[in-house]
N, C-alpha and C positions, 0 to 999 in steps of 0.2 A: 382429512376429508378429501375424497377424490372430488374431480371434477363435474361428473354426473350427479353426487350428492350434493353438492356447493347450487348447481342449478336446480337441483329437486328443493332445496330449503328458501330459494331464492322465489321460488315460484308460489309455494306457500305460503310467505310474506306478502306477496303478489294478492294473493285469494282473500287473505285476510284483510288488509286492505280495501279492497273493493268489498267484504261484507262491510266493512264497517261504514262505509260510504254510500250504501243503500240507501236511498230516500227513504224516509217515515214517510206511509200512506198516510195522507190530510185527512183529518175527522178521525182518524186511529183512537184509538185509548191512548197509545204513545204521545201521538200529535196532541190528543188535546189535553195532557199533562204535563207538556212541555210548555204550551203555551197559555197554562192556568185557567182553561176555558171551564166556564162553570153553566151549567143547564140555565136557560132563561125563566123557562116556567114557573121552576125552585126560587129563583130568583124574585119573582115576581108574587110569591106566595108569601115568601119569607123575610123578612129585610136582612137578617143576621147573611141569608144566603147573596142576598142582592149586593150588601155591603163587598162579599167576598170575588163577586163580579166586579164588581168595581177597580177595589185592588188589584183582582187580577189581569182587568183589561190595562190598566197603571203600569201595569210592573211589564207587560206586551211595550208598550207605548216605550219604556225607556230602556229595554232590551232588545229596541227595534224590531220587535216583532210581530207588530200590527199586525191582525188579518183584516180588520173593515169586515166588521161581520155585519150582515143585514143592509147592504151598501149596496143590492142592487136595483136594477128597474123593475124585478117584481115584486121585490118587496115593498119600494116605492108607489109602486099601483095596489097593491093590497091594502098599502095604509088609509087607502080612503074608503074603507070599511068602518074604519077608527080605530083608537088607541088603545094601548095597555102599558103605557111606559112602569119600568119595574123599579125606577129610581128617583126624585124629585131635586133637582139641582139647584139652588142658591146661592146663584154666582155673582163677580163684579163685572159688568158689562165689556170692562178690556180687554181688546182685541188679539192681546196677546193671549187669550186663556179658553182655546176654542173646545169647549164641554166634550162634542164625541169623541174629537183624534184625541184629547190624554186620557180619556178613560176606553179608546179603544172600543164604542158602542156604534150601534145602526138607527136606523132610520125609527122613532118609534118607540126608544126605549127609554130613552131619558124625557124627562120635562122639565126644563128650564125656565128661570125666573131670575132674570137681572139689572141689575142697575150697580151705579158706579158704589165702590165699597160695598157691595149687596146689603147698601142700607133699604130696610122694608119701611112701607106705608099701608095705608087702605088694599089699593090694590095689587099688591105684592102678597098681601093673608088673603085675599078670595082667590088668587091664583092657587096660593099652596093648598089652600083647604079643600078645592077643586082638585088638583090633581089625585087628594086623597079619596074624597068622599065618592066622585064619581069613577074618575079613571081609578080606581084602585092600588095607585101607588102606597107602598108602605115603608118606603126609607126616606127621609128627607135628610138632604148634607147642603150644611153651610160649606161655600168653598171663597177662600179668600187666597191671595196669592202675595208671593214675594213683590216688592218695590210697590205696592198698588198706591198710587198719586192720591187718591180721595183720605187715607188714611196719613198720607204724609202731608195732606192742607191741614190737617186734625193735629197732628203735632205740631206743624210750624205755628199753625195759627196765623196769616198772612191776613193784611187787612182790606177792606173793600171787595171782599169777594164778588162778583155781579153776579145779578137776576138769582135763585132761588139753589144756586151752589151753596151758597153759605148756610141753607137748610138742611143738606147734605151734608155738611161739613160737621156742623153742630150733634148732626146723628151720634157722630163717631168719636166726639170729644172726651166723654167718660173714661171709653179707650186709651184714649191717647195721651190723657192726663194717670191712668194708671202705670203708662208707660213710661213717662218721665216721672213719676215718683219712687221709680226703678234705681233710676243714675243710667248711666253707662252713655257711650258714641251715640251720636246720632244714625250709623246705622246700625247700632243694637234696640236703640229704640223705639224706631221705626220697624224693626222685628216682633218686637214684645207687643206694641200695638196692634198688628197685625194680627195676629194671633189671639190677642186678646177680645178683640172687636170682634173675631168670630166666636169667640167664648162666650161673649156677650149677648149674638144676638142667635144663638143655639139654647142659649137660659130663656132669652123673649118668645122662642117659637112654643118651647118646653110648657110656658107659663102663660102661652096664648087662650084667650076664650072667645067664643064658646065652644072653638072642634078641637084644636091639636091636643090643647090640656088634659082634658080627659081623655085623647086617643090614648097619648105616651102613658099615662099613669096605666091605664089597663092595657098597655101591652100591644095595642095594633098599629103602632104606629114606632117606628125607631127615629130619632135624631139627631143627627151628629154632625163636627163640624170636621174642615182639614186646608189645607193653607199649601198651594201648588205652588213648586218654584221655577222661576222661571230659567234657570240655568239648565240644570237638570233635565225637569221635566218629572221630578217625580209629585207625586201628591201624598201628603204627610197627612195621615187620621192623627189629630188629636188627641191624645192620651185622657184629658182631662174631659172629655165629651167622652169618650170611651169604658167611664168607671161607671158602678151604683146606679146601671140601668132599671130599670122593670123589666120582668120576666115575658120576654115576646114569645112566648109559647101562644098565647092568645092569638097571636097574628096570622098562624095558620089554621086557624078557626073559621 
């Protein structure tokens, strides 16, 4: 290869290169199937679709791909029109577990509802049945997270809890005694707990009256749980919430 050809193939290499380095136009088809962006609307119509939002704001979040979508000042001034949140969250109040940045949401879109271990009360079911009835939310996720302390007073069982902890605590004991009739480490069991406690109170919401029970049995209503970790950052759907749904074809009714 002479020396005119050696620089003509080199230059080529050159060309190709810089295509391949082209920016993706943001909001592309390309862009937003890279970064698993799913339509809000759909989203909000559907839970199967909202669910799929979720995840994929998830998998943005530990693929470092955030956009912060809906994150800015007009759409913060808009929201005082009111609400349409497309997702109902049932989280544990710690701090380490901040609802929009791991799910990658805006201002508006989720509805949140927590307390430590996202053990529920009275007013924990008029919030959730609120979000649905009025706000027209139609996915509800129990989200419980790796190491959560409310769940590990529950397996240790420690004594003198003060002031109304220990009411808390007792929520989640069922849990945490199915946990230990497991065997294994104490940090496997404090795992199975975890996890189970959200199993459990994804059965309480399921079997709630007089609104969620019959939402879920006919279909307008999905519920499901998942258990964030805090290493990671990913958020894990529960398989075992995830079987032998109802047919949510009604939900876009």
């Amino acid at each position: 290869m002479g020396m005119d050809q050696a620089a003509s193939a080199q230059s080529k290499k050159r060309a190709t290169r810089q295509k391949v380095a082209t920016p993706i136009a943001i909001d592309s088809a390309v862009w937003r199937a890279d970064h698993y962006v799913v339509d809000r609307d759909s989203a909000y119509t559907d839970p199967r679709i909202g669910l799929r939002k979720l995840m994929g704001g998830n998998r943005r979040f530990v693929e470092d791909k955030s956009i912060k979508p809906r994150q800015d000042r007009a759409t913060l001034m808009d929201a005082t029109k009111g609400q349409t949140p497309f997702a109902t969250i049932v989280g544990c109040s710690d701090s380490r577990v901040p609802n929009e940045i791991i799910f990658d949401q805006g201002v508006g879109d989720l509805f949140i509802v927590r307390t430590a271990g996202q053990v529920m009360a009275q007013a924990s079911y008029g919030s959730i049945e609120y979000s649905h009835l009025v706000l027209g939310a139609k996915l509800i996720v129990v989200l419980g997270h790796q190491a959560c302390g409310a769940v590990d007073a529950a397996v240790k069982r420690p004594k003198g809890l003060p002031g109304h902890i220990s009411t808390l605590v007792n929520s989640i004991k069922p849990a945490a005694q199915k946990a230990r009739d497991t065997g294994g480490t104490a940090s496997e069991v404090l795992d199975i707990a975890i996890r189970q406690n959200v199993i459990d109170q994804v059965r309480e919401l399921r079997e709630l009256e007089p609104v969620l029970s019959g939402q879920y049995t006919e279909g307008k209503l999905m519920i499901v749980g998942a258990v964030y970790n805090l290493s990671t950052g990913k958020v894990e759907f529960l398989p075992e919430t995830l079987q032998n749904m109802p047919d949510f074809s009604a939900a876009r009714k």
